[in-house]
N, C-alpha and C positions, 0 to 999 in steps of 0.2 A: 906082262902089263908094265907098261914104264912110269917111274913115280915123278910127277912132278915136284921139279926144286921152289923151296917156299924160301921166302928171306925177311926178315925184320926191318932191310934197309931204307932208306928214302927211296921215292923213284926217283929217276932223273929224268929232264928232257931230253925230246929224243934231236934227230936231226935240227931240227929251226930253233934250237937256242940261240939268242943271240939276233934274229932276225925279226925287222920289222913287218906289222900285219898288215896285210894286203888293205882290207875294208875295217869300216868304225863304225859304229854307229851315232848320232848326232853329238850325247855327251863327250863322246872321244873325240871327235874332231873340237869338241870346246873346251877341255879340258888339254888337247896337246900344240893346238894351234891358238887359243884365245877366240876364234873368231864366233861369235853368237849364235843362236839359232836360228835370228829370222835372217841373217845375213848369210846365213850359209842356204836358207832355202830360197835366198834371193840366187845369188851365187848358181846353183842348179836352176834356177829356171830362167836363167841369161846364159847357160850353156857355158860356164866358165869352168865348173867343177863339176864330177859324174858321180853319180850316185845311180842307186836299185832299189827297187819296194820290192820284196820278194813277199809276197801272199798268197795266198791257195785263192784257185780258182773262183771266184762269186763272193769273197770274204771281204768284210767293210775295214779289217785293219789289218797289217804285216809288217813287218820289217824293215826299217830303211836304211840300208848302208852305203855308207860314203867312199868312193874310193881316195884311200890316203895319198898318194902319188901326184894325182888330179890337184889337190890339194897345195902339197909342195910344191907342186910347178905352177899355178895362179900367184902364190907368194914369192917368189921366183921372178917373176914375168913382170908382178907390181914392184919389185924392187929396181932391175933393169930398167924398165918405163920410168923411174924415179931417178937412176941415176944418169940416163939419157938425159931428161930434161933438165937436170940440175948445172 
């Protein structure tokens, strides 16, 4: 029978230290980009930014995350367009 090793250490992380998260969810994206909540769900429903309701089947509420990428590249896009016309 093999004894498993116990240790008192911290954990660490594993691979993805260091690496930004894929999806947020609403306070995340306002809490790392500023931008609000009704303007971020304007934002998705002008097809500028993507987002997921992830919910189980027939359920009235779930999930919504924002993908952060989608994100960066709209602020990106607003800035070029800015320095275009300037």
């Amino acid at each position: 029978m093999k004894r498993l090793k116990t240790t008192t250490a911290p954990a660490r992380a594993g691979d993805c230290t260091g690496t930004a998260p894929e999806f947020g969810r609403i306070p995340d994206v306002t809490r790392l980009f500023g931008l609000r909540r009704g303007t971020i769900y304007n934002l998705l429903a002008l097809g500028r930014i993507r987002g997921v309701l992830l919910r189980a089947h027939g359920a009235k509420s779930g999930i919504r995350l924002i993908d952060l990428a989608s994100v960066r590249d709209y602020i990106r896009r607003c800035q070029e367009e800015r320095e275009v016309n300037a």
